[in-house]
Phi, psi and omega in degrees: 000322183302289183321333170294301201285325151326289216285340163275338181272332179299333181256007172298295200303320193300280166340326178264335185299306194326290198342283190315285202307302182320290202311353188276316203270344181267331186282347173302317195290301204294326108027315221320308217262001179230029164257357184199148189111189198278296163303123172190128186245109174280094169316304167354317186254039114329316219254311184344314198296023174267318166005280190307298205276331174258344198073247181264340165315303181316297213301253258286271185006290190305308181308304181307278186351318231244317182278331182276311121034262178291010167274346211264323182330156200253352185302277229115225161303322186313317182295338209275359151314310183272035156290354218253306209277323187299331194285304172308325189235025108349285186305290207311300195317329208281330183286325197276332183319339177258344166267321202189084158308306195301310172331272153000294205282337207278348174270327162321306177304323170285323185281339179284358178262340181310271219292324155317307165298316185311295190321277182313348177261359179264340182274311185271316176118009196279128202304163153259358168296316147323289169171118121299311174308298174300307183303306170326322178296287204309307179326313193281337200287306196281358158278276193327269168316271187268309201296346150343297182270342158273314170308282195321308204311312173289330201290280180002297200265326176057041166265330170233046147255016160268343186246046148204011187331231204249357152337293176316000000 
């Protein structure tokens, strides 16, 4: 009984990591034209606030969500660096969760927005005292601001921290 029930939690875990990257990458296509550039608010990083309540299904989602995504970038290859940044900060909102969601999310949104702006400025020449400050905002509004406000919304209701709970 036991060996069924691992092998059903692996694929529970497995299904929601899929589940997260699909909802990432479709909200990136559908999105398209305010997911990427100096200005850019990524709905996509909406969906970040699940991070605190699934865990490493969210964390890994996300890392894919973010490499498949960023194939797509108009940087070209240069973006899919910031697989590197997503993956890390992630983990941390996922560590911060019992201290500060809002924290988590609010760090996430800065380093990705530091290594977004590198990026556009090594593909484009775009100055980084511009940006950062603008790329960071759109981050922050769509990390920070509503995935927060989707955490809470999600956290509320506990559906799925009935099916991932605190295991992870």
């Amino acid at each position: 009984m036991r060996r069924g029930s691992a092998k059903l939690r692996r694929s529970v875990l497995i299904a929601g990591a899929s589940v997260y990257a699909a909802m990432y990458v479709a909200l990136i296509l559908v999105f398209n034209s305010i997911s990427y550039g100096q200005i850019q608010l990524r709905v996509a990083n909406v969906i970040v606030g699940l991070v605190p309540i699934m865990g490493w299904p969210a964390i890994v989602g996300q890392t894919v969500g973010v490499m498949i995504a960023n194939s797509f970038s108009p940087l070209g290859p240069i973006d899919l660096i910031n697989v590197i940044p997503s993956f890390l900060f992630s983990f941390i909102i996922w560590k911060l969760r019992k201290v500060s969601v809002f924290l988590g999310l609010s760090l996430y949104s800065l380093a990705l927005g530091i290594t977004v702006s590198l990026a556009l400025n090594y593909a484009f020449g775009e100055p980084l005292i511009v940006g950062i400050p603008t790329v960071t905002i759109g981050i922050f509004i769509a990390t920070a601001v509503f995935g927060y406000i989707f955490y809470r919304a999600v956290k509320g209701i506990d559906a799925l921290g009935r099916i991932f709970g605190e295991q992870i």
